[in-house]
C-alpha positions in Angstrom: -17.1 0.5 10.5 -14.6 -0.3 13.7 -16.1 -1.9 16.2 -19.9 -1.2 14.5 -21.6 -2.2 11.0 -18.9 -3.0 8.9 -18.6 -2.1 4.9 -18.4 -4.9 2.1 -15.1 -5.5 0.5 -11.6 -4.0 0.1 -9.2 -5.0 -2.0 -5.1 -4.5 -1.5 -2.8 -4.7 -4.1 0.8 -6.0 -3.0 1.5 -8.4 -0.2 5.0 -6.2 0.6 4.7 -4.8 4.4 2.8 -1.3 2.8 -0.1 -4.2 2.0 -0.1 -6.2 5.1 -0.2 -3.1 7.2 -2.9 -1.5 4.7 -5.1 -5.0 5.1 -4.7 -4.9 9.1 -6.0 -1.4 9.3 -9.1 -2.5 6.7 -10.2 -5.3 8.3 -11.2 -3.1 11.3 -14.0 -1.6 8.6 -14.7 -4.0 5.8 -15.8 -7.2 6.3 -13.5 -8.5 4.1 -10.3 -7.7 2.5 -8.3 -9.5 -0.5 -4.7 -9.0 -0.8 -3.9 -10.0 -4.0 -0.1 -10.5 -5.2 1.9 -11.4 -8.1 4.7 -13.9 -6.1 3.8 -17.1 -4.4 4.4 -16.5 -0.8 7.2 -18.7 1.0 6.4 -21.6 3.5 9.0 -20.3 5.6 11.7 -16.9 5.9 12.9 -16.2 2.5 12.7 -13.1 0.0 10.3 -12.8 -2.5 11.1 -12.1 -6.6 9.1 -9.2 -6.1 10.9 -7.8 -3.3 14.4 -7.5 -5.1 16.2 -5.0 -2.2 14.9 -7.5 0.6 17.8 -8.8 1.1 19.5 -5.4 2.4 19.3 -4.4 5.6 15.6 -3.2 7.3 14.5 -1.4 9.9 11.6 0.0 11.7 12.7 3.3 13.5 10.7 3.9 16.5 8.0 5.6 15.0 7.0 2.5 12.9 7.7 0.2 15.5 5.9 1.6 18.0 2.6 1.6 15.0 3.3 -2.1 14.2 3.1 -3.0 17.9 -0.3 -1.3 18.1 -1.3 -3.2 15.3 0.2 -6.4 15.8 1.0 -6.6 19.8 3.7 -8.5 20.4 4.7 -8.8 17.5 8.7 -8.7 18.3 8.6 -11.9 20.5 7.7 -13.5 17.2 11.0 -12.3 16.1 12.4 -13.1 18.7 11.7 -16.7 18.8 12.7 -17.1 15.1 16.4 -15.7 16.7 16.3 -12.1 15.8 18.4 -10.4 18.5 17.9 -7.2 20.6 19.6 -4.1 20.7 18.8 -3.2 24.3 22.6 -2.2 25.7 24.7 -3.1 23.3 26.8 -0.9 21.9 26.2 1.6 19.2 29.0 3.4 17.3 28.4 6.3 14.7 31.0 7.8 12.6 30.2 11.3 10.8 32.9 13.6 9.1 32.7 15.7 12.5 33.5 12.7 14.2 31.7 9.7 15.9 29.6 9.3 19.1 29.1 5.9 21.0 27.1 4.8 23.6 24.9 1.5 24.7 21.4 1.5 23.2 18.8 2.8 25.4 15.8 0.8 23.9 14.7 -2.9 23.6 14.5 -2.9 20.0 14.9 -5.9 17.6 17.0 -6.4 14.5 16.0 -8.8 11.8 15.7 -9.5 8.2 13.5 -8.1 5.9 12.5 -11.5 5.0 11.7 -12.6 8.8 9.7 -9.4 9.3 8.0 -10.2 6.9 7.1 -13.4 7.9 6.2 -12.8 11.0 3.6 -9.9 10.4 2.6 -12.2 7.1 1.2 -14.9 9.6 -0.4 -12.6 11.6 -2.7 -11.0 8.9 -3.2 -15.2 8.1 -4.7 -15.6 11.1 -7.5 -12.5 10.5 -10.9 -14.1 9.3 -11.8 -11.7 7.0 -8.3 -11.5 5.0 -7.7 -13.7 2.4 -5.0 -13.8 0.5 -5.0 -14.3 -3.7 -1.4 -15.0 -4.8 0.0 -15.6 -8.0 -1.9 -12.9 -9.5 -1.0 -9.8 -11.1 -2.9 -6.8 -11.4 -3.3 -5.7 -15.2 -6.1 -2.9 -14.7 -8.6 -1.0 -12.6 -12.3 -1.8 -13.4 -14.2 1.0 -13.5 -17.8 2.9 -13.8 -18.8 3.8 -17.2 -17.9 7.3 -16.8 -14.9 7.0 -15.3 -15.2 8.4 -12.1 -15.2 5.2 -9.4 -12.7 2.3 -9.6 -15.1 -0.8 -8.8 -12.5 -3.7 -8.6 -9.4 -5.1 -10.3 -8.9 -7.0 -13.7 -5.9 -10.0 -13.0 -4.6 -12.2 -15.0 -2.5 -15.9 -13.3 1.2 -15.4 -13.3 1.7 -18.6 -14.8 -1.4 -18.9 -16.9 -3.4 -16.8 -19.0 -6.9 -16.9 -17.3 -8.3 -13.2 -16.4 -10.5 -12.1 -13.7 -12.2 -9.4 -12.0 -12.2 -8.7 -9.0 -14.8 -6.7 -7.3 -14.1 -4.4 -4.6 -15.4 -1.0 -2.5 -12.0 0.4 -2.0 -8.7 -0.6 -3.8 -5.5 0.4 -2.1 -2.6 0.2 -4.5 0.6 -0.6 -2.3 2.4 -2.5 -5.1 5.2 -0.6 -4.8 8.1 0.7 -7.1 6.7 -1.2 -9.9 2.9 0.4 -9.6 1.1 0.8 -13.0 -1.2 3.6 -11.4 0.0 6.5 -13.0 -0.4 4.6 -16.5 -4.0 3.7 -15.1 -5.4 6.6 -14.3 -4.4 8.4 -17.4 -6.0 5.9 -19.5 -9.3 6.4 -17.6 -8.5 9.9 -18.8 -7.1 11.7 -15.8 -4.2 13.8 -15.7 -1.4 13.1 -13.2 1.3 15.4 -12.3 4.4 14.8 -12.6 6.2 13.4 -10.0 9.2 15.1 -8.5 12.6 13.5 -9.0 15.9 13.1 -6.8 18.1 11.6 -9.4 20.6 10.1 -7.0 21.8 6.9 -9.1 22.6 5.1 -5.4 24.1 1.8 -5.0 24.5 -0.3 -1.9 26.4 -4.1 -1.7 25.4 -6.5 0.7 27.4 -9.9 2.3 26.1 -11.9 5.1 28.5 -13.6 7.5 28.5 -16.6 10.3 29.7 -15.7 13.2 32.4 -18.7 15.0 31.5 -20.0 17.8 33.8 -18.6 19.4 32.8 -14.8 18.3 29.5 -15.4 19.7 29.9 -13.0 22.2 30.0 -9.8 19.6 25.9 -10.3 19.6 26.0 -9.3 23.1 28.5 -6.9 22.2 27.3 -4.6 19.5 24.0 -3.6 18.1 25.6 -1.3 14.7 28.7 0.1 13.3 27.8 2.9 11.2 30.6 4.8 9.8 28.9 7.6 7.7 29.8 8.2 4.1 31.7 11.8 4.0 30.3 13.7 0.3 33.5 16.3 0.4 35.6 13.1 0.2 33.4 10.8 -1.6 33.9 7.8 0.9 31.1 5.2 0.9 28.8 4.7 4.0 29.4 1.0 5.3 27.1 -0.6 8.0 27.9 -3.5 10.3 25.1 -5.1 12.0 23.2 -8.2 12.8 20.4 -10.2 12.4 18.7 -13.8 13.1 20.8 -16.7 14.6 24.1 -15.1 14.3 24.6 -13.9 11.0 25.7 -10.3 10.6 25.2 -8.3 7.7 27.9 -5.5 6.2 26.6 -3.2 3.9 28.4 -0.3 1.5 26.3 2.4 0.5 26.9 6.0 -1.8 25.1 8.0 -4.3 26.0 10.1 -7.0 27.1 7.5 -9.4 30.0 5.7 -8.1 28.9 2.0 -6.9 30.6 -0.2 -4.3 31.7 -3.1 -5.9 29.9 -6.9 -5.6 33.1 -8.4 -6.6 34.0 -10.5 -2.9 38.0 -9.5 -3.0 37.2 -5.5 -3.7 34.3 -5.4 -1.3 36.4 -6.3 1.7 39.1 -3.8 0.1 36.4 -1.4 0.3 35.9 -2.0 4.0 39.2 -1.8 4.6 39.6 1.6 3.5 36.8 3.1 5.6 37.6 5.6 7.6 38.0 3.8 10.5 39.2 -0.2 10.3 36.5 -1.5 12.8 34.0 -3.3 10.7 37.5 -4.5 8.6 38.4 -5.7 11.7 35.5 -7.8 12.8 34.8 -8.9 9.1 37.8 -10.5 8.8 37.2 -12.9 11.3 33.8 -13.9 10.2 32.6 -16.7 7.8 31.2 -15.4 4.5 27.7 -17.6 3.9 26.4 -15.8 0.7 27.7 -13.5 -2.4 28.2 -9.8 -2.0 24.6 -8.3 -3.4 24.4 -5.1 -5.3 21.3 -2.7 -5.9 21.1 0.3 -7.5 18.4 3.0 -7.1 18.4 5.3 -10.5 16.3 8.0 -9.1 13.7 8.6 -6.5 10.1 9.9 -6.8 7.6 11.4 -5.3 4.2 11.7 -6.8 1.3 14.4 -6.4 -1.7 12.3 -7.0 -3.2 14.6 -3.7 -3.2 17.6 -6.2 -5.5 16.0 -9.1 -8.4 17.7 -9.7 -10.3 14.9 -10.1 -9.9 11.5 -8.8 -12.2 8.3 -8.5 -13.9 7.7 -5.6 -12.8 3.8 -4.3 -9.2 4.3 -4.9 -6.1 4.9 -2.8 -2.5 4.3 -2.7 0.1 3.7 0.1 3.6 3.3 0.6 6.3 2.7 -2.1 3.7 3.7 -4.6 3.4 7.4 -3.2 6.9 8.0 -2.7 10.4 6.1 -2.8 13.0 7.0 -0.3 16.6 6.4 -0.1 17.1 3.1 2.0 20.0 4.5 3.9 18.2 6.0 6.2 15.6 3.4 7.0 12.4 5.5 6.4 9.9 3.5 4.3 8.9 0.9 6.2 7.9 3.6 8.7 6.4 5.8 6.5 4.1 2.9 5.4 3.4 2.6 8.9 2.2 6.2 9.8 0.1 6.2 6.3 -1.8 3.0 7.7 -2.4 5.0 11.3 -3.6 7.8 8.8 -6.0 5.5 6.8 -7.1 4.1 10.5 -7.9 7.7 11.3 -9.6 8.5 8.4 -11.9 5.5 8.3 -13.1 6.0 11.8 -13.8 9.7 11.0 -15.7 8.6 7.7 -17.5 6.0 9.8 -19.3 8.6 12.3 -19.6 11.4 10.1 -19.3 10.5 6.4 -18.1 13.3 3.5 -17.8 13.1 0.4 -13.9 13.0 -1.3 -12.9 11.0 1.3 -10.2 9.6 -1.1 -8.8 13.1 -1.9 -8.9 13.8 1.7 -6.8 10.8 2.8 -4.1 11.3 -0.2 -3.7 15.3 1.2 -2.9 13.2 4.9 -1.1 11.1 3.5 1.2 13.7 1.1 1.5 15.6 4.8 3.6 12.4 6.0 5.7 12.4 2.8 6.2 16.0 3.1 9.2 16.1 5.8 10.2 12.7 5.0 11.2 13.4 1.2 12.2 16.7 2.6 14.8 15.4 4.4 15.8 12.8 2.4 16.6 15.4 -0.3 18.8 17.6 1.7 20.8 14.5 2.8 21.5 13.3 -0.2 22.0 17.0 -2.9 25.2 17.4 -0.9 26.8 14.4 -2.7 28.5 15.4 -6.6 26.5 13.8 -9.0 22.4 14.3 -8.0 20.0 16.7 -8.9 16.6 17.3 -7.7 13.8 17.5 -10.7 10.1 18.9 -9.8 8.2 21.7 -10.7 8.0 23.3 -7.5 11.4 23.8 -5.3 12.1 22.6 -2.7 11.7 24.8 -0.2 14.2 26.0 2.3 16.8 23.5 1.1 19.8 25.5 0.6 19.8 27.4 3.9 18.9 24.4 6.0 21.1 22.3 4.6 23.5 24.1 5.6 22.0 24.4 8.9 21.3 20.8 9.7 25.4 20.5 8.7 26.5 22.9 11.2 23.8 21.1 14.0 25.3 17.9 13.4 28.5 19.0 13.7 27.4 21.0 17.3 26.0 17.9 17.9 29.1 15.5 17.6 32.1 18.0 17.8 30.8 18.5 21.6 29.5 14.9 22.5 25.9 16.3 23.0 23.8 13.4 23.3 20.2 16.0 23.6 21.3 17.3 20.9 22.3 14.1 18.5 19.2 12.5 19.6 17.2 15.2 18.2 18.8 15.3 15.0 18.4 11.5 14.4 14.8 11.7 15.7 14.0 14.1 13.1 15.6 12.1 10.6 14.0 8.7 11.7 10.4 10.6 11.6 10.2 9.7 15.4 10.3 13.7 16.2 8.5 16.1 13.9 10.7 18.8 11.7 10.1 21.4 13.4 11.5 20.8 16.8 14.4 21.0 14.9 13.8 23.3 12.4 12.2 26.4 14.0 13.6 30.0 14.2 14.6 30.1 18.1 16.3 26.3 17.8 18.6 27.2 14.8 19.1 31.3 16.5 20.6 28.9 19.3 22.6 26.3 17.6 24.0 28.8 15.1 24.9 31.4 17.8 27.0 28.6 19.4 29.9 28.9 16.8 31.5 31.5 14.7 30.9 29.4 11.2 26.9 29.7 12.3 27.3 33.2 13.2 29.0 33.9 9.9 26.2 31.8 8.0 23.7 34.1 10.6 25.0 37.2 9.1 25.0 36.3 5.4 21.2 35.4 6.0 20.3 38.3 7.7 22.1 40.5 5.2 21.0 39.0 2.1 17.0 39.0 3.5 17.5 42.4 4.8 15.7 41.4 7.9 16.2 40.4 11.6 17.4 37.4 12.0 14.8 35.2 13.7 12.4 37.0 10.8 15.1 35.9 8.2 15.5 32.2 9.7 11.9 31.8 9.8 12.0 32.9 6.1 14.7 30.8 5.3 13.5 27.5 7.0 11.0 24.8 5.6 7.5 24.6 6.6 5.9 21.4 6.8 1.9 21.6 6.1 1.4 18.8 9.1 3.5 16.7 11.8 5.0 13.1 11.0 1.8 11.5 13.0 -2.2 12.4 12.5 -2.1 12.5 16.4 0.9 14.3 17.3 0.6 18.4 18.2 3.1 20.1 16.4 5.4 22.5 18.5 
């Protein structure tokens, strides 16, 4: 318990950010926690083999920052000293097919590699005394009871070796990832797990890192990102300029649907060049290439339902990429891991001064709450490109109508240079804001008012319901069952 009694042993699977912030949060209850992972940590910066998109572009969005540096204060001057740079007044340039909007960036944030992050939050959790961490390990199988219902530990086996283990534990938190055996687990203990539901978005994204010259050093003072938004009526890829440690900026191209930006040096710059607007060409062509051009592809995105079993074993949760995958575009997972940590926090204290039983069930339904607007939103970015479908069970619902919606507010947004409003939409989309400050019935009567194409889509809504419209937008908009934080009122 935090600050009282504490409980015996936890035991976190994956040593990825989901795990670190998982074993932060635990050590405040247990008196001790094992991470146990598959790679051999490095002795300095460098991405992992089980971390194959590290070396992409990462970000916390405020949301998760402002978690991490509750967790880990100060955390960012360790960044900083290993020469991640800030984005505090430097410039920041969006393009969108309505247009673009730039302006100098209000907040002291820092940019860095996934790698460095890493790293830095790594050491921190190194320096707790009742974390230890068990590399070169992989997980083969939960230990369990005898009738199934309470995971009691882990079975591992030595990555380079065939010795096997168990490992004993009170609570096992799966954060290993995309590649998480859990659903296979649980059905061999005999549960049954829902499907998951599935974007099938078959995204692709190339990465090169250059050295800036000497004599360009001056663009880290000057910019924080280029973002010049991929366009789905024309099919143009998203590319992202921006920077990290000790002057090496980092150009990106991005799409989904199918079509893949090339890793091929010559028709990756090509690619850049034909953006719609020639300013990251323009910069890039000036810089120092220092590694190959890096592809990844992203077959399909899930989101599972374990929250909806009817039965599940007690000692057993899961976090992060495990739950739910997003697309990386738009920088949510690292947060999302974040706020599921502040939701285990807050369910641990509450189990600590008033105990229940189902406590696991109880954290997965908090924890699906999170995913909620997140996959939500992810979704209706990326159905409007040719080429992906959505798969579940259920719908999703209010997609058509407020995807059509969030287009016309972005458009409001840009076409008329308001900053209230484009701050709103990206703080909905970066899970800083909740939903529904966005999507509620008197925000959308407003925005939609403001232009004949939102009057005309008004119309068709209120026709087609056959009700008034703020009773037809309030029937046509998604409901979210919780906000994006355990603490934050919704309104």
């Amino acid at each position: 318990m935090k600050n009282e009694q504490k409980m015996g042993n936890a035991l976190v699977i994956g040593g990825g950010m989901a795990g670190l912030l998982a074993a932060r949060v635990l050590s405040d209850f247990f008196a001790e926690v094992l991470i146990v992972e598959k790679d051999d940590f490095p002795e300095q910066p460098a991405n992992r083999p089980g971390t194959p998109q590290a070396f992409h572009p990462h970000r916390f969005t405020s949301r998760g920052k402002s978690i991490t540096e509750r967790l880990f204060p100060d955390y960012e001057a360790d960044l900083l000293a290993l020469g991640a740079p800030s984005s505090l007044n430097k410039t920041a340039y969006n393009m969108n097919q309505y247009g673009s909007m730039e302006g100098l960036y209000p907040r002291n944030d820092i940019k860095f590699s996934r790698a460095v992050l890493e790293w830095v939050i790594r050491k921190r959790v190194q320096r707790m005394a009742n974390v230890r961490f068990f590399s070169k390990h992989d997980v083969i199988g939960l230990t369990r009871n005898a009738d199934q219902t309470a995971v009691t530990g882990v079975q591992v086996r030595e990555v380079e070796g065939s010795g096997l283990q168990i490992l004993t534990a009170e609570l096992v938190v799966d954060t290993s990832g995309r590649n998480s055996k859990l659903s296979k687990w649980l059905t061999d203990m005999g549960y049954e797990v829902p499907k998951p539901d599935l974007l099938k978005v078959d995204l692709g994204y190339s990465t090169r890192r250059y050295k800036l010259p000497d004599h360009l050093s001056h663009l880290t003072d000057q910019w924080d990102v280029i973002n010049i938004a991929g366009q789905p009526a024309n099919g143009t890829y998203t590319g992202v300029f921006s920077f990290i440690e000790n002057q090496v900026a980092e150009v990106l191209l991005y799409r989904p649907g199918g079509v893949y930006p090339p890793t091929n040096p010559d028709d990756f710059e090509q690619e850049i060049a034909m953006l719609p607007t020639p300013m990251i060409a323009d910069i890039v062509r000036e810089l120092e290439p220092i590694t190959s051009v890096r592809g990844f592809r992203v077959p399909e995105l899930y989101r599972h339902h374990f929250e909806q079993m009817k039965r599940w074993p007690s000692g057993l949760l899961v976090m992060g990429d495990a739950f739910c995958i997003y697309d990386p575009i738009f920088g949510q997972g690292m947060t999302v891991a974040a706020i599921e940590a502040e939701v285990l926090e807050a369910s641990l204290q509450e189990q600590s001064e008033a105990p229940r039983p189902h406590f696991e069930q109880r954290v997965l339904e908090r924890m699906q709450q999170v995913i909620e607007p997140a996959w939500w939103l992810n979704c209706a970015n990326d159905l409007q490109w040719d080429g992906v479908t959505y798969e579940a069970d259920e719908p999703l619902q209010g997609i058509e109508f407020g995807q059509k919606y969030m287009a016309l507010f972005l458009k409001l947004a840009t076409s008329q240079r308001n900053w209230e409003l484009y701050g709103l939409y990206w703080g909905v989309n970066t899970l800083s804001v909740s939903p529904e400050k966005m999507l509620n019935p008197q925000r959308a009567a407003a925005v939609l008012t403001a232009t004949e194409e939102g009057r005309q889509l008004l119309t068709v809504l209120s026709e087609r319901c056959e009700l008034p419209v703020e009773e037809a937008l309030q029937a046509a908009l998604p409901v979210f069952t919780a906000a994006t934080s355990p603490t934050e009122k919704r309104g």
